[in-house]
C-alpha positions as CSV (number, residue, x, y, z in Angstrom):
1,X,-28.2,183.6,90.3
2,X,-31.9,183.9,91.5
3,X,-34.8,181.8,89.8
4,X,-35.6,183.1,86.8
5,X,-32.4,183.5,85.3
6,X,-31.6,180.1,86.4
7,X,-35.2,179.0,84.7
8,X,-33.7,181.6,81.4
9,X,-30.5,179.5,81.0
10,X,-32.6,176.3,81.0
11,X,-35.0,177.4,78.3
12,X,-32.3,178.6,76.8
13,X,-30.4,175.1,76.6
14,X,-33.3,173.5,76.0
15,X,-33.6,175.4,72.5
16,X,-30.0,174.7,72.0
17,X,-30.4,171.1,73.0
18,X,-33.4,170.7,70.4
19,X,-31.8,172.2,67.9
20,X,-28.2,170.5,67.8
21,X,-29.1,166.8,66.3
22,X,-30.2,168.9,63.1
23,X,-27.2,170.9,62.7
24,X,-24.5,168.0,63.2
25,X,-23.5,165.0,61.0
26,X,-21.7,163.3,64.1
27,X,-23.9,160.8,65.2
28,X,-25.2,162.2,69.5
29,X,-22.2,164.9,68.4
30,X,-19.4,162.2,69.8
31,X,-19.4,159.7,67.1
32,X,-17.8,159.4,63.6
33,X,-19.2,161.3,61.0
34,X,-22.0,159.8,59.5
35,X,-22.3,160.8,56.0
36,X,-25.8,160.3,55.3
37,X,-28.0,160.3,58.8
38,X,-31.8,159.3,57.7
39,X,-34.7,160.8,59.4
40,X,-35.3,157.7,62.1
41,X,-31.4,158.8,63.2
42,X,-32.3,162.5,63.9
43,X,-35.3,162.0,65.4
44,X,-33.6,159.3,68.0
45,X,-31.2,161.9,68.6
46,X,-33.7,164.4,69.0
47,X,-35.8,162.3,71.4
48,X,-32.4,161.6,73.4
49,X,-31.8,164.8,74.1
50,X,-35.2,165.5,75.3
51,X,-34.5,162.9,77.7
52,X,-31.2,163.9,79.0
53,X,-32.8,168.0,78.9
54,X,-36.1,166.6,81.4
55,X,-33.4,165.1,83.5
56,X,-31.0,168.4,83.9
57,X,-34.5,170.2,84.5
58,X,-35.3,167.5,87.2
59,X,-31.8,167.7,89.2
60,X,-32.0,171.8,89.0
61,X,-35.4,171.5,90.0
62,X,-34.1,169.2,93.0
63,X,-31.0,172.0,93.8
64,X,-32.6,174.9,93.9
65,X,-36.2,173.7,95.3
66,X,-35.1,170.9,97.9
67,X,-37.4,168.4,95.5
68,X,-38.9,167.5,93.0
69,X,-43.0,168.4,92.4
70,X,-44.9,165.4,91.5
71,X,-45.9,165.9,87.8
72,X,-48.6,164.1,85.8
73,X,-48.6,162.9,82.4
74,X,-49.8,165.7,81.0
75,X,-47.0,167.9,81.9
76,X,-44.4,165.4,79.9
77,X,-46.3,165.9,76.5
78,X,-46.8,169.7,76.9
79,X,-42.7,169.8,77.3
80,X,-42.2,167.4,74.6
81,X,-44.9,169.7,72.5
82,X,-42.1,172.6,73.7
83,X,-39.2,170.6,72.7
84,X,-40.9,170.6,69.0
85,X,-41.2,173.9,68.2
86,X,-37.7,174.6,69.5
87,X,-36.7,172.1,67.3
88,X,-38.3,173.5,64.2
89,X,-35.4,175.8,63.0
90,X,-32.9,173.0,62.8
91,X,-35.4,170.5,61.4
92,X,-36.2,173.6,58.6
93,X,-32.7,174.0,58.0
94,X,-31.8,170.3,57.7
95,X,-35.0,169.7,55.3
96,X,-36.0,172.4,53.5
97,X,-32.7,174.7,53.3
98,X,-29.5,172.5,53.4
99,X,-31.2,170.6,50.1
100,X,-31.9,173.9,48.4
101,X,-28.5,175.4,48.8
102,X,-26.9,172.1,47.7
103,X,-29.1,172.6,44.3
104,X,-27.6,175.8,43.7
């Protein structure tokens, strides 16, 4: 695999990543069942896999370059920024459509 499809399958998990606390009930999608998970709980989840996602971006980043470019503080929020708007189908579906098919 060259660069850029390596750089496509990362955005790529990224999205996935984003999106996967919203769509399960298992609590970081290896725990029991949680019946009612409040907003705090998704957003931890959320955050945690932002973490874990800027690490598997650091260790490619460290395979396939040799090392790692030093970034600043700005770069961190402009990926978290990305991480949000992936996230914004699951959180929609969670919040806004999950309730409204539940009604019906």
């Amino acid at each position: 695999m060259n660069l850029t499809q390596w750089a496509t399958l990362y955005i790529v998990m990224a999205f996935l990543a984003a999106n996967i606390p919203w769509f399960s009930h298992r609590r970081y999608l290896i725990g029991p069942s949680a019946p009612a998970k409040t907003l705090p709980w998704y957003l931890g989840e959320w955050l945690a896999a932002y973490v874990i996602m800027g690490l598997v971006g650091m260790v490619l980043e460290r395979i396939l370059l040799g090392s790692n470019h030093g970034q600043g503080w700005e770069f961190y929020v402009i990926a978290l920024c990305m991480f949000a708007v992936f996230a914004i189908p699951g959180f929609l579906w969670r919040f806004n459509i999950v309730p409204i098919l539940h009604r019906s």
